[in-house]
N, C-alpha and C positions, 0 to 999 in steps of 0.2 A: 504494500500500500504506500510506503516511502517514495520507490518509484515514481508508480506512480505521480504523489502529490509532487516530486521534484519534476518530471517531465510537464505536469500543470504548468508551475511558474516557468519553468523556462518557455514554454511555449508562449504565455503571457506576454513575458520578457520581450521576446521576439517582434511579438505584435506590436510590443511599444516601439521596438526599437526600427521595423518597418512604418508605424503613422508619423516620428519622427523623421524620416528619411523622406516620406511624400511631403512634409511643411517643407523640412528644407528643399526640396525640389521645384515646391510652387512657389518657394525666396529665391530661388537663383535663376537665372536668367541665362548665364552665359554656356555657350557648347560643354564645354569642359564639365562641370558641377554636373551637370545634368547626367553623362556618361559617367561620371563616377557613382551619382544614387541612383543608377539604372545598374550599375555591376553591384552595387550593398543592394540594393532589390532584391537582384536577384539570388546574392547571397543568403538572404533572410528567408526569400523563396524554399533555396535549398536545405538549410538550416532546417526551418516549419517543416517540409514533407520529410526529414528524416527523425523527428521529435514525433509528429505523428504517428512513423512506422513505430516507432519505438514503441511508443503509449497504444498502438494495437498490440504489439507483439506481446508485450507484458498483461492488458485485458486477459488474451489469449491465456495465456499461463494461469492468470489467477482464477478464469472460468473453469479452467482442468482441475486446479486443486482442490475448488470447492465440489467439483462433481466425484473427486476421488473421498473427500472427508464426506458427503451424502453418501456413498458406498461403504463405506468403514460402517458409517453408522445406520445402514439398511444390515448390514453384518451382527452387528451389534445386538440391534431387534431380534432379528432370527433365530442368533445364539439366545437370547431371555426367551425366544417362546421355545427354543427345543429343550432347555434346562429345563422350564416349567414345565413341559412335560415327560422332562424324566423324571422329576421331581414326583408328578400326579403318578408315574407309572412306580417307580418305588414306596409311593405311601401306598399302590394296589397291593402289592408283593407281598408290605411287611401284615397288611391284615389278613390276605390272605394264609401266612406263614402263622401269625397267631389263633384265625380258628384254626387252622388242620391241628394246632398244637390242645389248642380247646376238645374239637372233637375226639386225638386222639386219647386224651385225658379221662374225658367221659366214656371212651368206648371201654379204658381198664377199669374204670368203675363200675360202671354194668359187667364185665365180665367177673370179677371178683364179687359180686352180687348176686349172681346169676350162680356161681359155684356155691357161697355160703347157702339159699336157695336152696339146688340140688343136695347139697349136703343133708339139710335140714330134711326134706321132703327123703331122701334114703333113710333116713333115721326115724321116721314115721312123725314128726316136731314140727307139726304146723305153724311158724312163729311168723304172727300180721307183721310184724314189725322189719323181719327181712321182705317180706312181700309186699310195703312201703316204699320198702330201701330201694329194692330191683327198678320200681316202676317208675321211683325220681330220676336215677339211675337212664332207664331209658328213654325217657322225658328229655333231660340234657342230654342226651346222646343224640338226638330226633335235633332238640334246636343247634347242638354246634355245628350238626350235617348241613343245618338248611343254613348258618351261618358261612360256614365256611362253601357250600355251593356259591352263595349271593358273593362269597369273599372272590372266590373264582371267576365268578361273571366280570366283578368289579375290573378284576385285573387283565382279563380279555378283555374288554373293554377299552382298559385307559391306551392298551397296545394297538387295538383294532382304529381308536380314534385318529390319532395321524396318519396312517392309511387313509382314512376314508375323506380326514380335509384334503390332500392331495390330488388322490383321485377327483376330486370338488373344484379345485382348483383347475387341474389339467383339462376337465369338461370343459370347466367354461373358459378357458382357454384355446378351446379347439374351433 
Protein backbone atom coordinates (compact mmCIF):
# COMPACT_ATOMS: atom_id res chain seq x y z
CA UNK A 1 0.00 0.00 0.00
CA UNK A 2 3.26 2.39 0.56
CA UNK A 3 3.71 1.88 -3.06
CA UNK A 4 1.21 2.46 -3.99
CA UNK A 5 0.48 5.87 -1.93
CA UNK A 6 4.26 6.98 -3.09
CA UNK A 7 3.51 6.28 -6.82
CA UNK A 8 0.06 8.61 -5.97
CA UNK A 9 2.22 11.77 -5.09
CA UNK A 10 4.73 11.22 -7.54
CA UNK A 11 2.36 11.14 -10.19
CA UNK A 12 0.62 14.39 -8.54
CA UNK A 13 4.02 15.63 -8.54
CA UNK A 14 4.25 15.31 -12.03
CA UNK A 15 1.17 16.86 -12.98
CA UNK A 16 2.30 19.93 -11.05
CA UNK A 17 5.29 19.95 -12.52
CA UNK A 18 3.76 19.47 -16.28
CA UNK A 19 0.79 22.61 -15.43
CA UNK A 20 3.92 24.50 -14.41
CA UNK A 21 5.78 23.88 -17.75
CA UNK A 22 2.35 24.88 -19.93
CA UNK A 23 2.24 28.78 -17.79
CA UNK A 24 5.79 28.91 -18.46
CA UNK A 25 5.02 28.09 -22.20
CA UNK A 26 2.12 30.40 -22.43
CA UNK A 27 5.15 33.28 -20.80
CA UNK A 28 7.51 32.64 -23.22
CA UNK A 29 7.30 33.69 -26.52
CA UNK A 30 10.52 33.11 -28.02
CA UNK A 31 11.41 29.64 -30.49
CA UNK A 32 13.83 28.49 -28.02
CA UNK A 33 11.76 28.36 -24.58
CA UNK A 34 9.09 26.93 -26.27
CA UNK A 35 11.29 23.77 -27.67
CA UNK A 36 12.63 23.28 -24.57
CA UNK A 37 8.98 22.99 -22.59
CA UNK A 38 7.95 20.94 -25.58
CA UNK A 39 11.07 18.27 -24.78
CA UNK A 40 10.14 18.68 -20.33
CA UNK A 41 6.44 17.98 -21.83
CA UNK A 42 7.22 15.45 -23.19
CA UNK A 43 9.46 14.22 -20.41
CA UNK A 44 6.71 14.44 -17.87
CA UNK A 45 4.62 12.71 -20.63
CA UNK A 46 7.05 9.86 -20.26
CA UNK A 47 7.68 10.02 -16.67
CA UNK A 48 3.34 9.83 -16.15
CA UNK A 49 2.89 6.61 -18.43
CA UNK A 50 5.78 4.88 -16.71
CA UNK A 51 4.24 5.89 -12.92
CA UNK A 52 1.08 4.73 -14.25
CA UNK A 53 2.57 1.29 -15.42
CA UNK A 54 3.97 1.03 -12.37
CA UNK A 55 0.75 1.88 -10.12
CA UNK A 56 -1.03 -0.85 -12.57
CA UNK A 57 1.53 -3.33 -12.10
CA UNK A 58 1.42 -3.06 -8.26
CA UNK A 59 -2.89 -2.93 -8.25
CA UNK A 60 -2.18 -6.18 -10.05
CA UNK A 61 -0.12 -7.65 -7.29
CA UNK A 62 -2.17 -6.55 -4.50
CA UNK A 63 -5.52 -7.90 -6.31
CA UNK A 64 -3.42 -11.49 -6.34
CA UNK A 65 -2.64 -11.29 -2.76
CA UNK A 66 -5.90 -10.57 -1.56
CA UNK A 67 -7.43 -13.35 -3.63
CA UNK A 68 -4.69 -15.66 -2.21
CA UNK A 69 -5.56 -14.41 1.73
CA UNK A 70 -9.64 -15.16 0.41
CA UNK A 71 -8.25 -18.62 -0.21
CA UNK A 72 -6.33 -19.29 2.89
CA UNK A 73 -9.32 -18.30 4.55
CA UNK A 74 -12.17 -20.34 2.28
CA UNK A 75 -9.32 -23.18 3.67
CA UNK A 76 -9.69 -22.13 6.81
CA UNK A 77 -13.60 -22.49 6.83
CA UNK A 78 -13.51 -25.84 5.58
CA UNK A 79 -10.87 -27.05 7.81
CA UNK A 80 -13.62 -25.61 11.00
CA UNK A 81 -16.53 -27.41 9.37
CA UNK A 82 -14.49 -30.86 8.63
CA UNK A 83 -13.03 -30.74 12.47
CA UNK A 84 -16.79 -30.14 13.41
CA UNK A 85 -17.56 -32.92 12.05
CA UNK A 86 -15.09 -35.06 13.29
CA UNK A 87 -15.68 -33.75 16.31
CA UNK A 88 -19.83 -34.78 15.82
CA UNK A 89 -18.57 -38.13 14.57
CA UNK A 90 -16.21 -38.96 17.63
CA UNK A 91 -18.88 -37.66 20.27
CA UNK A 92 -21.17 -40.73 17.99
CA UNK A 93 -18.36 -43.39 18.76
CA UNK A 94 -17.75 -42.51 22.34
CA UNK A 95 -21.64 -43.09 23.09
CA UNK A 96 -21.89 -45.49 21.04
CA UNK A 97 -18.69 -47.33 22.92
CA UNK A 98 -20.44 -46.56 26.34
CA UNK A 99 -23.94 -48.32 25.63
CA UNK A 100 -22.28 -51.48 24.12
CA UNK A 101 -20.33 -51.02 27.53
CA UNK A 102 -23.97 -50.50 29.38
CA UNK A 103 -25.48 -53.24 27.42
CA UNK A 104 -22.63 -55.47 27.99
CA UNK A 105 -22.93 -54.97 31.77
CA UNK A 106 -26.57 -55.79 31.97
CA UNK A 107 -26.27 -58.62 29.78
CA UNK A 108 -23.76 -60.22 32.98
CA UNK A 109 -26.38 -59.27 35.14
CA UNK A 110 -29.06 -61.00 33.79
CA UNK A 111 -26.94 -63.82 33.20
CA UNK A 112 -25.72 -64.37 36.74
CA UNK A 113 -29.57 -63.87 37.57
CA UNK A 114 -30.74 -66.16 35.34
CA UNK A 115 -28.14 -68.80 36.89
CA UNK A 116 -28.87 -67.85 40.65
CA UNK A 117 -32.68 -68.45 39.17
CA UNK A 118 -31.85 -71.89 37.66
CA UNK A 119 -30.17 -72.61 40.66
CA UNK A 120 -32.90 -71.93 42.98
CA UNK A 121 -35.63 -73.58 40.65
CA UNK A 122 -33.04 -77.05 40.79
CA UNK A 123 -33.40 -76.89 44.35
CA UNK A 124 -37.10 -76.89 44.25
CA UNK A 125 -36.61 -72.77 46.25
CA UNK A 126 -39.00 -70.70 44.74
CA UNK A 127 -37.60 -67.24 45.84
CA UNK A 128 -39.84 -63.92 44.37
CA UNK A 129 -37.02 -62.18 45.19
CA UNK A 130 -34.56 -63.79 42.52
CA UNK A 131 -37.45 -63.69 40.07
CA UNK A 132 -37.55 -59.74 40.64
CA UNK A 133 -33.90 -59.64 40.39
CA UNK A 134 -33.97 -61.77 36.71
CA UNK A 135 -36.76 -59.55 35.37
CA UNK A 136 -34.93 -55.92 36.36
CA UNK A 137 -32.02 -57.65 35.03
CA UNK A 138 -33.78 -58.17 31.67
CA UNK A 139 -35.59 -54.90 31.65
CA UNK A 140 -31.98 -53.08 31.55
CA UNK A 141 -30.68 -55.43 29.32
CA UNK A 142 -33.91 -54.77 26.76
CA UNK A 143 -33.05 -50.65 27.30
CA UNK A 144 -29.17 -50.78 26.99
CA UNK A 145 -29.81 -52.99 23.44
CA UNK A 146 -32.23 -50.26 22.39
CA UNK A 147 -29.71 -47.77 23.74
CA UNK A 148 -26.80 -48.71 22.37
CA UNK A 149 -28.88 -49.60 18.60
CA UNK A 150 -30.10 -45.80 18.75
CA UNK A 151 -26.16 -45.27 19.88
CA UNK A 152 -25.32 -47.14 16.42
CA UNK A 153 -27.62 -45.24 14.27
CA UNK A 154 -26.22 -42.14 15.95
CA UNK A 155 -22.86 -42.82 14.74
CA UNK A 156 -23.85 -44.17 11.05
CA UNK A 157 -25.25 -41.33 10.86
CA UNK A 158 -22.89 -38.56 11.86
CA UNK A 159 -20.41 -40.72 9.14
CA UNK A 160 -23.28 -41.13 6.52
CA UNK A 161 -23.97 -37.18 6.89
CA UNK A 162 -20.83 -35.64 4.97
CA UNK A 163 -21.45 -38.06 2.22
CA UNK A 164 -24.80 -37.16 1.66
CA UNK A 165 -23.82 -32.96 1.87
CA UNK A 166 -21.41 -33.78 -0.82
CA UNK A 167 -23.34 -35.75 -2.84
CA UNK A 168 -25.81 -32.35 -2.34
CA UNK A 169 -23.51 -30.20 -3.39
CA UNK A 170 -22.18 -32.15 -6.50
CA UNK A 171 -26.17 -32.33 -7.61
CA UNK A 172 -26.53 -29.01 -7.65
CA UNK A 173 -23.43 -28.41 -9.17
CA UNK A 174 -24.12 -30.55 -12.11
Amino acid sequence: MKDIEDLQHRLAAAMDRIAAGVERLDKAQDGGSVESLTEALEEEKLANAQLKERLRALNIKHFDEIGALKEQLADTSERDKLQARLDAQDAAMARLDMDIQRLRQANDQLRSSNAALRAANEAGVGEPHLINKAMLAELEALRASRAADAAEAAAVLAKLEPLLEAAQVNGEGA
